[in-house]
C-alpha positions in Angstrom: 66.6 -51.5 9.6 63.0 -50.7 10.9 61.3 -52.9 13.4 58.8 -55.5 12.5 56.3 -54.7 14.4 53.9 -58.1 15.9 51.1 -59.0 14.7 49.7 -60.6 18.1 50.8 -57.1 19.3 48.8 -54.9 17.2 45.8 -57.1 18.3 46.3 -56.1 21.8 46.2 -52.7 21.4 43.7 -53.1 18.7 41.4 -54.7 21.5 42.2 -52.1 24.0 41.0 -49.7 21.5 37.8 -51.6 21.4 37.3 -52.8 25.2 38.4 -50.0 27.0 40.6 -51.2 29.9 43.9 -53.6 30.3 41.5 -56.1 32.2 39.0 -56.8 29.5 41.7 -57.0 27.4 43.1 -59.7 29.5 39.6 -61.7 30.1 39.7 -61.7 26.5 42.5 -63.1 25.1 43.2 -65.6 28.2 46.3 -63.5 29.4 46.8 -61.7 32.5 46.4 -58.2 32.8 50.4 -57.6 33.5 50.8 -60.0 30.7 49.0 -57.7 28.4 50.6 -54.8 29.7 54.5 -56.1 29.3 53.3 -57.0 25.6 51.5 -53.7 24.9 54.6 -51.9 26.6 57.0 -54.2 24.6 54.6 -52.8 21.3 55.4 -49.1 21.8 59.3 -49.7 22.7 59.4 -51.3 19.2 57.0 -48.2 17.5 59.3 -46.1 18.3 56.4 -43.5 19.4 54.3 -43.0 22.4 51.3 -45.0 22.4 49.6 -45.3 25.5 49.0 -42.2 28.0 48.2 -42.3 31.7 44.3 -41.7 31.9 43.1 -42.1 35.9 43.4 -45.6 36.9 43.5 -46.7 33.5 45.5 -45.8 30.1 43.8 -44.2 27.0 45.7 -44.3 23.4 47.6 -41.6 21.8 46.7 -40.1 18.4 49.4 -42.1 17.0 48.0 -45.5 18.5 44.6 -44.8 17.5 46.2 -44.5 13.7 48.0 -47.7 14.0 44.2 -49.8 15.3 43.3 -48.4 12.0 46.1 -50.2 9.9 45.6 -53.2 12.1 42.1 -53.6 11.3 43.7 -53.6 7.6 45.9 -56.1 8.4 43.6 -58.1 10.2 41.2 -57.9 7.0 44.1 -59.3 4.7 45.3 -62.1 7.2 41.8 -62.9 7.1 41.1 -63.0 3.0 45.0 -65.4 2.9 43.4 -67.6 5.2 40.7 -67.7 3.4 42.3 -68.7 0.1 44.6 -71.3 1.9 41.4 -73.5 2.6 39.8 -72.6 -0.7 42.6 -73.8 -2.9 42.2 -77.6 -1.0 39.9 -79.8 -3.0 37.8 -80.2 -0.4 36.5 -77.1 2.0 38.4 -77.2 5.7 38.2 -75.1 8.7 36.9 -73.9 11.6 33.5 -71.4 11.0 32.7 -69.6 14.4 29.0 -68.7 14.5 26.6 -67.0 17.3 23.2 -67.5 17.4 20.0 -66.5 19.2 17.7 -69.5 20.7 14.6 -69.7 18.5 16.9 -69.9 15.5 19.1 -72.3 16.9 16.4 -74.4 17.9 14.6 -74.1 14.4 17.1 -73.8 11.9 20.3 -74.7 12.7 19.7 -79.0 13.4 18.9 -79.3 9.4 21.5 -76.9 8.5 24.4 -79.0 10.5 22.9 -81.9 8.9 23.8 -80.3 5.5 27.3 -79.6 6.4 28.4 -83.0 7.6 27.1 -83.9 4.0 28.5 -81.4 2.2 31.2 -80.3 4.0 32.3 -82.7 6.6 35.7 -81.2 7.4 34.4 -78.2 8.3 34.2 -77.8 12.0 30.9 -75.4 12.8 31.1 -73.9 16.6 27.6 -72.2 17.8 27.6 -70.3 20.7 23.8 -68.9 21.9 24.3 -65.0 22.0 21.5 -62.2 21.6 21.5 -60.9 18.7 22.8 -57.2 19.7 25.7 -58.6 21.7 26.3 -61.3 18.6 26.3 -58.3 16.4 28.7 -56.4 18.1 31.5 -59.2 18.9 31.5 -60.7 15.2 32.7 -57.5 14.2 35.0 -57.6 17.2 36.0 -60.8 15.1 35.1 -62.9 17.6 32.2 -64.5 15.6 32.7 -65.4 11.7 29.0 -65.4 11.2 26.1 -64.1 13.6 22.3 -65.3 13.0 20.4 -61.8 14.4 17.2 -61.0 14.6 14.9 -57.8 13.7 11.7 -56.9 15.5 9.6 -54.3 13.6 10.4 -50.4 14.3 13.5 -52.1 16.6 16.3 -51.8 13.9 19.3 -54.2 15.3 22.6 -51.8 14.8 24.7 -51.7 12.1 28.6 -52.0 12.4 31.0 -50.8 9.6 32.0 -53.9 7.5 29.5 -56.4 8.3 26.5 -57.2 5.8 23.4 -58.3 6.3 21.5 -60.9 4.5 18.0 -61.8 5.7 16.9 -65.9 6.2 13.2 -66.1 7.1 10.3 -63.4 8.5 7.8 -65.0 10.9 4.7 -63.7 12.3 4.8 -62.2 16.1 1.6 -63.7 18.1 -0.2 -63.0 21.6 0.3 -66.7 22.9 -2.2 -67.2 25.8 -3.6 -70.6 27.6 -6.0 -72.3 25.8 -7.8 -73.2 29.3 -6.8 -70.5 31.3 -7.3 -67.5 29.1 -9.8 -68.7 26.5 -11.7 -65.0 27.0 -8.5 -63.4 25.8 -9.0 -61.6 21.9 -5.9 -59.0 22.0 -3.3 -57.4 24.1 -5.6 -54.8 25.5 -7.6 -58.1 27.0 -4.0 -59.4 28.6 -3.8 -55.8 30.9 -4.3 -57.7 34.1 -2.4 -60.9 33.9 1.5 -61.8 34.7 3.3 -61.8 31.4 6.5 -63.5 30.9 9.6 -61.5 28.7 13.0 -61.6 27.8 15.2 -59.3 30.2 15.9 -55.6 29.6 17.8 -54.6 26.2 16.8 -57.5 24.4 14.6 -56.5 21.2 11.6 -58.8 22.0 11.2 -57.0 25.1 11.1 -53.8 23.8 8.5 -54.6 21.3 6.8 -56.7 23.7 6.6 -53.4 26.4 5.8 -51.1 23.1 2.4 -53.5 22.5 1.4 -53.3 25.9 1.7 -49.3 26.1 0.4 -49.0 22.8 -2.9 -50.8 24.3 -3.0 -48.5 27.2 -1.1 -50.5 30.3 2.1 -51.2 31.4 2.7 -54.9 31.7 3.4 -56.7 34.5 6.3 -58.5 33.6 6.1 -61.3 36.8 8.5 -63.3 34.8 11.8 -62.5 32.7 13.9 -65.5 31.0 15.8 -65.6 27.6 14.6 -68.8 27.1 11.6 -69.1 25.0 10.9 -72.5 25.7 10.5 -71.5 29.8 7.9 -68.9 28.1 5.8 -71.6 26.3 5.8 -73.4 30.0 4.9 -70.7 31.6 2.1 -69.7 28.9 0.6 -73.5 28.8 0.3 -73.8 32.0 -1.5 -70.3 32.8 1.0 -68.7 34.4 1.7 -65.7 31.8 0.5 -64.3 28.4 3.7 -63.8 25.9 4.2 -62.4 22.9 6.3 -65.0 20.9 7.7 -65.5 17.4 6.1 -68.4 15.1 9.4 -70.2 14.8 9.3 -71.3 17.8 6.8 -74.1 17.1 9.3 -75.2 14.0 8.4 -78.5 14.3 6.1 -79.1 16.5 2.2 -77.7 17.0 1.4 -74.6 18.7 0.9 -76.1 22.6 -0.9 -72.7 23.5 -3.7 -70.6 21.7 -2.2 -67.7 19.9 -4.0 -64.7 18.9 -3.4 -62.7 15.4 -1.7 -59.0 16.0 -3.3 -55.9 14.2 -1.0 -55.4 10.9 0.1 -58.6 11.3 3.7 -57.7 12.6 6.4 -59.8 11.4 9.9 -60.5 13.1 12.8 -60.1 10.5 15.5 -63.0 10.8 19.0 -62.5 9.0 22.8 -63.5 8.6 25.8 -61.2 8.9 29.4 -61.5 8.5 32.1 -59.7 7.8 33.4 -58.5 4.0 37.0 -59.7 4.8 34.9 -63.1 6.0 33.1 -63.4 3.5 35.5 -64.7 0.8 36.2 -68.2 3.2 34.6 -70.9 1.7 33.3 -72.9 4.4 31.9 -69.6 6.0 30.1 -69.3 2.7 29.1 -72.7 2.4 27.3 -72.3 6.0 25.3 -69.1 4.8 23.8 -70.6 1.4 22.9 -73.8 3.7 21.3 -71.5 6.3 19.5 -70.2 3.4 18.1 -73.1 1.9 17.3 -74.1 5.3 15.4 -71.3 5.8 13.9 -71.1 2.5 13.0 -74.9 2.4 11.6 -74.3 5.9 9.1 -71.1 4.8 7.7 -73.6 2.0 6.1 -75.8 4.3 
């Protein structure tokens, strides 16, 4: 009688496919990296076929492995739609929805949309975790995420993974914010040349489009200051310590606290949702994404 082969197993190796080495395997899923190994060598004893070679100091998968990721991704895909219908058939929506998020969203969006679930949904358990959007994109289709809010800049297309959608929330307008004391004089990047400007670090999108303006006006920027926390760029902007180029939603709420100057083609940051197919059919993950919506929708009307 063949083997059953285990499920927690195949994830293993599945993540091993996917990370690269035993280790981040192991920092992972919370095991150690012998621990990982006994169970991925426990995994091949009961498949009967090789699946792991000797690659340097590390292991790569056989032809035969790299088939069986596939089938587990399947199987992953259907443990995911029978969990889904287990909450869905209760009359009242339950569960755990796992969602990462960038700051200016969190910040503007999700307060009003947790609100909604407790109201609507108050066994569901919503866990945020602040991720940039690339990164965010990347692990919820690792299936570490259920739901990641991303972000767009323009001619900066965020990557695409095979099963996840995408379903955009909100735009909002990109502006030169500068001090209202300090820089009064200021009219457009080109203006900004010689002052300290304050971006997010290296590889996130803002910073790419923020280092494309600048070039675009003739200069490289002096970038004196590099934070992912917008709200340690408004600071440094009030105060006259840097020029930014920051996203309208971060003043959701609140009124602009620096002077911010219009862009030419009045460049617009994209915001959106994105999730997995398989994810998709869990309610409360559902639930979440029409509230984000309405949130989002409710927030543009103002």
């Amino acid at each position: 009688m063949p083997v059953m082969l285990d499920l927690r197993k195949l994830r293993l190796l599945r993540e091993l496919h996917l990370r690269g080495t035993i280790t981040a395997v192991a920092e992972a899923a919370a095991y150690s990296p012998s621990a990982v190994s006994q169970h991925l060598a426990q995994l091949e004893r009961e498949a009967g076929v090789e699946l792991l070679r000797k690659a340097g100091r590390g292991v790569r998968l056989t032809p035969a492995a790299e088939r069986l990721v596939a089938r587990t991704a399947d199987l992953l895909d259907i443990m995911e739609m029978a969990e889904a219908e287990l909450h869905g058939s209760e009359g009242e929506l339950s569960g755990t929805v796992r969602v990462a998020v960038f700051q200016s969203a969190m910040l503007a969006l999700l307060p009003a949309a947790l609100q909604a679930m407790r109201e609507f949904a108050p066994r569901v358990r919503v866990q945020l975790v602040q991720r940039e959007p690339e990164t965010a994109l990347h692990e919820t289709w690792m299936r570490e995420f259920d739901m990641v809010v991303a972000e767009q800049y323009p001619a900066h297309a965020a990557p695409h993974h095979a099963g996840l959608d995408r379903q955009a929330l909100t735009t909002d307008a990109i502006r030169l914010a500068v001090s209202a004391v300090e820089h009064s004089g200021i009219r457009s990047v080109a203006d900004a040349a010689d002052l300290p400007w304050v971006m997010e670090p290296r590889g996130a999108a803002s910073r790419h489009y923020a280092e494309q303006q600048c070039r675009a006006a003739g200069f490289e920027p002096d970038v004196r200051y590099e934070t992912a926390d917008l709200q340690a760029h408004v600071r440094l902007v009030e105060t006259g310590n840097a020029v930014a180029l920051l996203p309208d939603l971060i003043w959701e709420g609140s009124a602009p606290t620096c002077r911010l100057v219009d862009l030419p083609g009045d460049p617009h940051r994209t915001v959106f949702t994105s999730m997995r197919a398989s994810g998709g059919v869990f309610p409360a993950v559902e639930m979440f994404r029409r509230v984000l919506a309405d949130v989002a929708t409710e927030l543009a009307a103002r």
